[in-house]
N, C-alpha and C positions, 0 to 999 in steps of 0.2 A: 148569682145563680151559676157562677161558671166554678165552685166547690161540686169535687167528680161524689162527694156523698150525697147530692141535693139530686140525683137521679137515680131515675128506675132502672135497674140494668136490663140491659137486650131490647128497652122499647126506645131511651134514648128524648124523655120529657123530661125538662123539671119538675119537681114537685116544691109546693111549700116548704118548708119549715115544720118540722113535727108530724107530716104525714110521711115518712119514709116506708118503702117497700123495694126491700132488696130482694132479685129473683137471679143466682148464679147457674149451668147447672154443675151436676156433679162430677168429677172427674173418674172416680172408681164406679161408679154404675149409671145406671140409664134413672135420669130424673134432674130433681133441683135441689138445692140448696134455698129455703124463703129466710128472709129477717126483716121484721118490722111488722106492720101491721097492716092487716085487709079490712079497708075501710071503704066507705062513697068515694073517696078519692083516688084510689085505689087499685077500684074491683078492673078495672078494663085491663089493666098491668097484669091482674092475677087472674080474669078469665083467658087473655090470650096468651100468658102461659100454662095454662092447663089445655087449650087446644092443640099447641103447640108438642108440648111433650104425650097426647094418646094420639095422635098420628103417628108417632113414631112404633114399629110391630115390632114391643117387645112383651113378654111374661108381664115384665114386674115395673110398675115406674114408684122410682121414691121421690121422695119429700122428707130431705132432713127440716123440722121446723122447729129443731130445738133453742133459736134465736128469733121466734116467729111471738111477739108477744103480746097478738089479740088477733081474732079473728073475727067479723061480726057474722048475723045468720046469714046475709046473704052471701058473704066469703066461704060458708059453707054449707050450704044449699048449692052453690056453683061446682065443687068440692065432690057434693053426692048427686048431683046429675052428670055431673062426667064420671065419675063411678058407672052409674046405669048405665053410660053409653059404651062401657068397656063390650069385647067381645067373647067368649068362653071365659076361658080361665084367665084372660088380663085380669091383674090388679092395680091397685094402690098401694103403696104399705107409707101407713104414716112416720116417721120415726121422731119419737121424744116429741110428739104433740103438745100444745099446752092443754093443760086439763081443762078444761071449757072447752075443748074443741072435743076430745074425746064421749064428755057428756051428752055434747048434742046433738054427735053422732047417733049415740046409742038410747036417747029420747027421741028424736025423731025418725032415723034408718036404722031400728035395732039387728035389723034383716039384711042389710044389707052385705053381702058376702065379699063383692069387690074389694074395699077397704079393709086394712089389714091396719091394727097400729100397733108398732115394735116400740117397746118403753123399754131404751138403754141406757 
């Protein structure tokens, strides 16, 4: 357990084998950088960084998660209630989503305005 890939970054747990989730943040703008996957095992790594980064009072927070490669509903159900808790005009802007996430955004929050997703 002491391979620095077998941890979550910024919480500082091991994780098993095969449940990896990597949360960097970004260096060019206000957000993260996610890789891996939001599972049970998972979700507390990836609700207390989404707490973490809409505290912070900006416009716009990203999410590159174009190495993000599964999300389950409750990884994004967590996803679109911090959405709702945004304030005016905060957002989300997803960037390079995997498509399952996009979908189930837009079956279940088709309304929802906070989320933005940019496919670059």
């Amino acid at each position: 357990m002491n391979d620095p890939h077998e941890r979550k970054e910024g919480v500082g747990e091991a994780m098993p084998r095969g449940e990896r989730l990597h949360i960097c943040p970004l260096t060019d703008r206000v957000g993260l950088e996610v890789a891996g996957e939001v599972s049970l095992p998972t979700h507390m790594a990836w609700e207390q960084a989404l707490e973490r980064v809409v505290q912070r009072p900006h416009d716009s927070y990203h999410f590159e998660l174009s190495a993000l490669t599964f999300i389950d509903m409750a990884g994004v159900t967590a996803l679109a209630m911090t959405a709702r808790s945004l304030n005016g005009g905060q957002r989300l802007v997803l960037e390079s989503p995997p498509p399952a996430l996009s979908r189930v955004l837009e079956m279940f929050w088709p309304d929802l305005s906070a989320i933005e997703v940019a496919t670059t």
